[in-house]
C-alpha positions as CSV (number, residue, x, y, z in Angstrom):
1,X,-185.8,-93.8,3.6
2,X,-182.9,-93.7,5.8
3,X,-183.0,-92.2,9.5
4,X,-180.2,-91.4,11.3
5,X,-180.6,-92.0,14.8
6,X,-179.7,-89.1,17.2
7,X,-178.2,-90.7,20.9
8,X,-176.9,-87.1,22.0
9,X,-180.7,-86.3,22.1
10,X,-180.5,-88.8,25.1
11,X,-177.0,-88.0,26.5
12,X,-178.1,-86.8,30.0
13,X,-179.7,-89.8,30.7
14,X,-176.5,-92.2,29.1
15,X,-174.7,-89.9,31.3
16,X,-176.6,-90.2,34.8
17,X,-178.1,-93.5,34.3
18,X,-176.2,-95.6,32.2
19,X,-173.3,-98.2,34.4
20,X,-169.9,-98.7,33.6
21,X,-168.7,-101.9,32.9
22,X,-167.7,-104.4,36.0
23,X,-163.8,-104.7,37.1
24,X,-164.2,-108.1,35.9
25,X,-164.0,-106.9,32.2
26,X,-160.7,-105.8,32.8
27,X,-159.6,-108.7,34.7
28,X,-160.8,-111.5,31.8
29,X,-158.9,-108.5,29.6
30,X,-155.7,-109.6,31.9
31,X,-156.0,-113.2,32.0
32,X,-156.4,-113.4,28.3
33,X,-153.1,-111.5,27.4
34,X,-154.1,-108.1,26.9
35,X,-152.3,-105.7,29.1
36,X,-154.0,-102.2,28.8
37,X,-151.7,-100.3,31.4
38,X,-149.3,-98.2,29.1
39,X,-151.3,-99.4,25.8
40,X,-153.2,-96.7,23.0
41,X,-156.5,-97.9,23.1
42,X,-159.6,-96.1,20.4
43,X,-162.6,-96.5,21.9
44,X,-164.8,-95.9,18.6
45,X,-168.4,-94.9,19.6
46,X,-167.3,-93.8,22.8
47,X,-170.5,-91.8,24.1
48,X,-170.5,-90.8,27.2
49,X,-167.0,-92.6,27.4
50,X,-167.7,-95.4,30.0
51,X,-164.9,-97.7,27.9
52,X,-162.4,-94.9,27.6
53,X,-162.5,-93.9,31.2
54,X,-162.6,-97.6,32.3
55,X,-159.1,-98.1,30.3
56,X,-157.8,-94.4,31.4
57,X,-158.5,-95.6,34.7
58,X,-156.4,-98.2,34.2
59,X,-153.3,-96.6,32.7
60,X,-154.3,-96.1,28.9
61,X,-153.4,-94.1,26.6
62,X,-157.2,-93.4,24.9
63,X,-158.7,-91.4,22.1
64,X,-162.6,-91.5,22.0
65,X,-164.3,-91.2,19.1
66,X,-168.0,-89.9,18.7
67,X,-170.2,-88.3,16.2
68,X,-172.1,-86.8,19.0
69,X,-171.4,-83.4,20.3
70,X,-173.8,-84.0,23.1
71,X,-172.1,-87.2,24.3
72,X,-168.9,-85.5,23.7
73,X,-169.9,-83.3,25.9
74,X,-170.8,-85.9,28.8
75,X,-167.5,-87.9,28.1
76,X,-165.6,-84.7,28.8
77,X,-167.7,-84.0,31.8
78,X,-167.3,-87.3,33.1
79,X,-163.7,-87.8,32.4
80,X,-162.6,-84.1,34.1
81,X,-165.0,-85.7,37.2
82,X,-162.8,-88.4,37.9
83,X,-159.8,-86.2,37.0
84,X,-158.7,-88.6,33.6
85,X,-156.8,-87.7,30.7
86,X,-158.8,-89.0,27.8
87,X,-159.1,-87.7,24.4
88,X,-162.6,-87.3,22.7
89,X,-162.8,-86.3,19.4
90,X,-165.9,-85.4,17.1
91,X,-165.8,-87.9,14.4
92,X,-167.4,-91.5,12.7
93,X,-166.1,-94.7,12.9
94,X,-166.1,-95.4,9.3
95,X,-163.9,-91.9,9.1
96,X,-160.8,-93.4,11.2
């Protein structure tokens, strides 16, 4: 028996309660080469978005993909609250 497990039941919560990821992502990001100002970036799984808006935020270009309508929903949300242009789309990873 296979379950499929639901995380837009819990979207809300990812949405209020769940931090982004540290500036210091980004910088190790920098020191190792990879320049994300200007660059298309997929964030696949995106949920609420915290990846996509962290590289919007710092000059991507990002699609983020979910199969979540709720978490779609908080991404966009999210995004619009700190005035980004990010892309979310309704869709699985293994679909890309």
């Amino acid at each position: 028996m296979t379950r499929r497990v639901d995380f837009g039941l819990t979207a809300n919560d990812y949405a209020t309660h769940r931090a982004g990821f540290p500036p210091s992502l980004y910088l190790r990001l920098a020191r190792r080469g990879i320049d994300v100002a200007g660059a298309r970036v997929i964030d696949l799984g995106t949920g609420t978005g915290t990846l996509a808006r962290g590289f919007a935020t710092r000059g991507s270009r990002v699609i983020g993909v979910d199969p979540s309508p709720n978490m779609l929903a908080q991404a966009r949300r999210l995004a619009a609250g700190e005035s980004l242009d990010v892309r979310f789309v309704d869709g699985r990873a293994e679909a890309t």
